[in-house]
C-alpha positions as CSV (number, residue, x, y, z in Angstrom):
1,X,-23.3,-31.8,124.1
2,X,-24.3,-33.5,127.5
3,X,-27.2,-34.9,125.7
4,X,-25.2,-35.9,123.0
5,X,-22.5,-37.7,125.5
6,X,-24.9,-39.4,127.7
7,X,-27.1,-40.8,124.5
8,X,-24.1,-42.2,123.0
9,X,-22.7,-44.0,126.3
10,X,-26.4,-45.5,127.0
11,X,-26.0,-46.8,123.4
12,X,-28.7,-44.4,122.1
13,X,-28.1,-42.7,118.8
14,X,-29.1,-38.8,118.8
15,X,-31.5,-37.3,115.8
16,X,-29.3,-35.5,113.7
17,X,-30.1,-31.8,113.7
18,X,-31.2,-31.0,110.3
19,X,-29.4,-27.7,110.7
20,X,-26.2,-28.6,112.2
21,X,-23.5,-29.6,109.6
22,X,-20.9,-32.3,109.1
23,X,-17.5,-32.0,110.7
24,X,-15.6,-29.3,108.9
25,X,-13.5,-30.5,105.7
26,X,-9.6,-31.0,105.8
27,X,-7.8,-27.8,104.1
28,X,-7.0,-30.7,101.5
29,X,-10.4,-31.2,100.9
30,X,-11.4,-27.6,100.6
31,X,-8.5,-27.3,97.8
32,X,-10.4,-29.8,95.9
33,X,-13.2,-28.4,96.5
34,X,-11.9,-25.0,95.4
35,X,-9.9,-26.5,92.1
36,X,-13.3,-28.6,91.4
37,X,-15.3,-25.3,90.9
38,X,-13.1,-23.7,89.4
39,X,-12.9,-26.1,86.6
40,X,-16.8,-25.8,86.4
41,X,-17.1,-22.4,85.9
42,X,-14.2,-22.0,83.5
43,X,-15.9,-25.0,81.3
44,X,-19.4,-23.2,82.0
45,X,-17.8,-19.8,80.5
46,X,-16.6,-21.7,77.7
47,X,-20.0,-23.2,77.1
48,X,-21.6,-19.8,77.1
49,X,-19.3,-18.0,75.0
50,X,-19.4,-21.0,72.5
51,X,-23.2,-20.5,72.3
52,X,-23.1,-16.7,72.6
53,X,-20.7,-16.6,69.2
54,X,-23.9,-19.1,67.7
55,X,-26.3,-16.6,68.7
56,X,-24.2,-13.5,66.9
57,X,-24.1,-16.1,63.8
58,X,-28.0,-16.4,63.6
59,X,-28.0,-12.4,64.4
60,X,-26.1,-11.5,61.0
61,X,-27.7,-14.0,59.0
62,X,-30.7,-12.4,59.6
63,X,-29.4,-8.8,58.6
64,X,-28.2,-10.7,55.8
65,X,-31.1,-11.9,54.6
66,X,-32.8,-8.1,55.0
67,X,-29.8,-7.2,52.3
68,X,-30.4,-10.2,50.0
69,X,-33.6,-9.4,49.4
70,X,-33.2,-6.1,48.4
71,X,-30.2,-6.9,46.6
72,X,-31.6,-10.1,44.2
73,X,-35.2,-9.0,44.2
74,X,-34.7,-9.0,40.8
75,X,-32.7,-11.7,40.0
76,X,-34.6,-15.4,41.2
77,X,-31.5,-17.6,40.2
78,X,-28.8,-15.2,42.3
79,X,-31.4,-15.4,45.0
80,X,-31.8,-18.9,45.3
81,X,-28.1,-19.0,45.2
82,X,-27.2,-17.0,48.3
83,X,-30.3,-18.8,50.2
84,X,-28.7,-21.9,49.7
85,X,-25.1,-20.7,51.0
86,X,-27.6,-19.1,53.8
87,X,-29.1,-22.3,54.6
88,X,-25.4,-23.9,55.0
89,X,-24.5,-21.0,57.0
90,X,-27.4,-21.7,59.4
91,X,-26.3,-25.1,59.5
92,X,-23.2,-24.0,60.8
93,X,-24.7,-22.4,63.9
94,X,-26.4,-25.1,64.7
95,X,-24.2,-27.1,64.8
96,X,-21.8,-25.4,67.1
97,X,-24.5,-24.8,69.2
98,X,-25.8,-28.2,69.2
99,X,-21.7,-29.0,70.3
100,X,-21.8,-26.5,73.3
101,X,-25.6,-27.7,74.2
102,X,-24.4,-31.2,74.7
103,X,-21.3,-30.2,76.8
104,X,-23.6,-28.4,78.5
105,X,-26.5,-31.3,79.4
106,X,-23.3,-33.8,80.2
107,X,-21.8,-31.0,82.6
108,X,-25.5,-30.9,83.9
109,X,-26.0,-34.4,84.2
110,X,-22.3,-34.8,86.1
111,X,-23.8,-32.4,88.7
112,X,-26.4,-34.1,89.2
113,X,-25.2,-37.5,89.6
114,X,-22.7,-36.2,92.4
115,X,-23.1,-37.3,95.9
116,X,-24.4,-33.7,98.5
117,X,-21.9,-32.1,100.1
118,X,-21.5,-33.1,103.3
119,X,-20.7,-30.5,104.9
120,X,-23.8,-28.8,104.8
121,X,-26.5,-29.0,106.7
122,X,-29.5,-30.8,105.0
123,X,-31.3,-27.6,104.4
124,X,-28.5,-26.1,102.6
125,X,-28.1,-28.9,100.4
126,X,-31.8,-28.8,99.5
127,X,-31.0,-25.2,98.3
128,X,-28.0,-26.0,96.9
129,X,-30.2,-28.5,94.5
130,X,-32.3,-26.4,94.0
131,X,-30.1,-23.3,93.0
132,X,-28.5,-26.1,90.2
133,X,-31.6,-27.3,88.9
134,X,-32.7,-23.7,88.7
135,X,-29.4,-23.2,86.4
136,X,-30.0,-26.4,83.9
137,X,-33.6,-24.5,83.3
138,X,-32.4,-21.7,82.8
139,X,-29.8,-23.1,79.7
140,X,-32.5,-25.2,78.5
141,X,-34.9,-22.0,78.4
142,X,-32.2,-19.9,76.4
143,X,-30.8,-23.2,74.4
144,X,-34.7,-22.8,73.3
145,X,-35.0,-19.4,72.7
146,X,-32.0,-20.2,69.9
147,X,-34.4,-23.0,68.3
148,X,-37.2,-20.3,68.2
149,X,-34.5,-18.1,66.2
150,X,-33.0,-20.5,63.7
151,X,-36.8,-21.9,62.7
152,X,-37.8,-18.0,62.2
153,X,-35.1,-17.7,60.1
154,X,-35.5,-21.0,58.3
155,X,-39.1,-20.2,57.7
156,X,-38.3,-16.8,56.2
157,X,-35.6,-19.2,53.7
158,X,-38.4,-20.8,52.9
159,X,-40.7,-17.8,51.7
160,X,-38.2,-16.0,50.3
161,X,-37.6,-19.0,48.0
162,X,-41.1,-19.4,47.2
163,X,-41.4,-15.9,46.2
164,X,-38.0,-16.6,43.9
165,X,-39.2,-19.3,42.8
166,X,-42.2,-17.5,41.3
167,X,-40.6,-14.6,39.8
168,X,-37.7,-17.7,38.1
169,X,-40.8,-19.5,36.6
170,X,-42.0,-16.2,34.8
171,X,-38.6,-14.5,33.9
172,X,-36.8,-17.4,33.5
173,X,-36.3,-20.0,30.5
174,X,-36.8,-23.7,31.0
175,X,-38.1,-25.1,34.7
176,X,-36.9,-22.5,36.8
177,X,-38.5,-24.7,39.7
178,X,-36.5,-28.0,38.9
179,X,-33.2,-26.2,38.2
180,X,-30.2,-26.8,40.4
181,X,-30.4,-23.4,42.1
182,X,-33.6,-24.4,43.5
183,X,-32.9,-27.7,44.7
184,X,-29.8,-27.0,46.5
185,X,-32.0,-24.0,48.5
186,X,-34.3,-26.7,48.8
187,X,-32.5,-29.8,50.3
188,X,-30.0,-26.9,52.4
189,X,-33.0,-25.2,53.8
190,X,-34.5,-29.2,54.5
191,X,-31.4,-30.2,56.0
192,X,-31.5,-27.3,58.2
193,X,-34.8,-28.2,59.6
194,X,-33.7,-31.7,60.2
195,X,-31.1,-30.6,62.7
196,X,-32.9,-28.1,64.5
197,X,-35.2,-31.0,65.3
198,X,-32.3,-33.0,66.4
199,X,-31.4,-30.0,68.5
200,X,-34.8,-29.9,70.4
201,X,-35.0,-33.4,71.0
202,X,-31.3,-33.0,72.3
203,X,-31.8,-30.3,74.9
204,X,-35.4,-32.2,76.0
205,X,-33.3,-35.4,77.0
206,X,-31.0,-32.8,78.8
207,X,-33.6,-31.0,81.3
208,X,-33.1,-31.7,84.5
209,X,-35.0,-35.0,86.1
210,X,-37.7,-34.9,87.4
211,X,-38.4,-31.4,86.2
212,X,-42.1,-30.3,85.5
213,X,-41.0,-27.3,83.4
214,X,-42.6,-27.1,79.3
215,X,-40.7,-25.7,77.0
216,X,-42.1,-24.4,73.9
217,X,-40.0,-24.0,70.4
């Protein structure tokens, strides 16, 4: 403090230590600070429980599909049916999750972009940094474990059509494989693939900057 005192009245300006914080906030600063958070993590728990209900989604559908096939085995045009209203199902999930994703990367991207707090020393802001860029990879890691889900199960929509396909061109009269059964399996389970590649490309432009981390879908 002596130092300190002296340096300042001979006009000399002491090196900050990189471990001593800013001047304690006002209580009504701390408030805000308080409310602030508060608001984050109520908005983060939304954002998780939003994806967690798309996750159950792409959890039955795939019990679903174990019962269809056993179901319409048999019967190629009720199959390609219910793989259609599957495919629109899948959609669905997506699409919430693609909703909760993007909250999620603006949320990220809000963090980010705020000034450090300063009232902590520059070491505990490097953590603090570190601790939220630690978070966003984490989200982005799960927001791909999702994608790896919904192509698994848009892959097996895909086989299971093929095979339905084949048993509709030999039981079936006419072109089983132009008939309208098919093609709305078809342009659902095509759709689908298109927004699951929107979804990728989505949470890619959401990592957080800078960040060496691959992800793999």
């Amino acid at each position: 403090m002596v130092l300190a005192a002296y340096g300042k009245a001979m006009g000399v300006t002491p090196t900050p230590n990189k471990d001593e914080p800013a001047a304690p906030k006002s209580p009504e600063a701390e408030a805000l600070d308080r409310l602030k958070a508060s608001q984050r993590n109520d908005r983060r728990n939304a954002i998780g429980d939003a994806k967690g209900r798309a996750r159950e989604k792409l959890q039955k559908l795939l019990e679903k599909l174990k019962l269809l096939k056993k179901l319409y085995a048999n019967d190629p045009k009720t199959m390609a049916k219910a793989l259609a209203a599957a495919a629109k199902e899948l959609q669905g999930a997506v699409k919430d999750y693609a909703k909760a994703a993007k909250e999620s990367g603006e949320m990220f991207k809000a963090d980010f972009a705020a000034a450090p707090d300063a009232s902590l020393t520059p070491d505990q802001q490097m953590a603090a940094r570190k601790d939220l860029e630690d978070q966003a990879k984490g989200e982005a890691s799960a927001d791909m474990d999702f994608i790896k889900g919904v192509r698994s199960i848009a892959n097996a929509l895909k086989d299971d059509l093929t095979t339905a396909k084949t048993k509709g061109i030999l039981t079936q009269p006419g072109k089983f494989e132009r008939s309208d059964e098919v093609k709305e399996a078809e342009e659902g389970i095509k759709d689908l693939e298109t927004m699951t590649e929107d979804l990728d490309q989505q949470i890619r432009r959401d990592m957080p900057p800078g960040s060496l981390m691959k992800l793999e879908a």
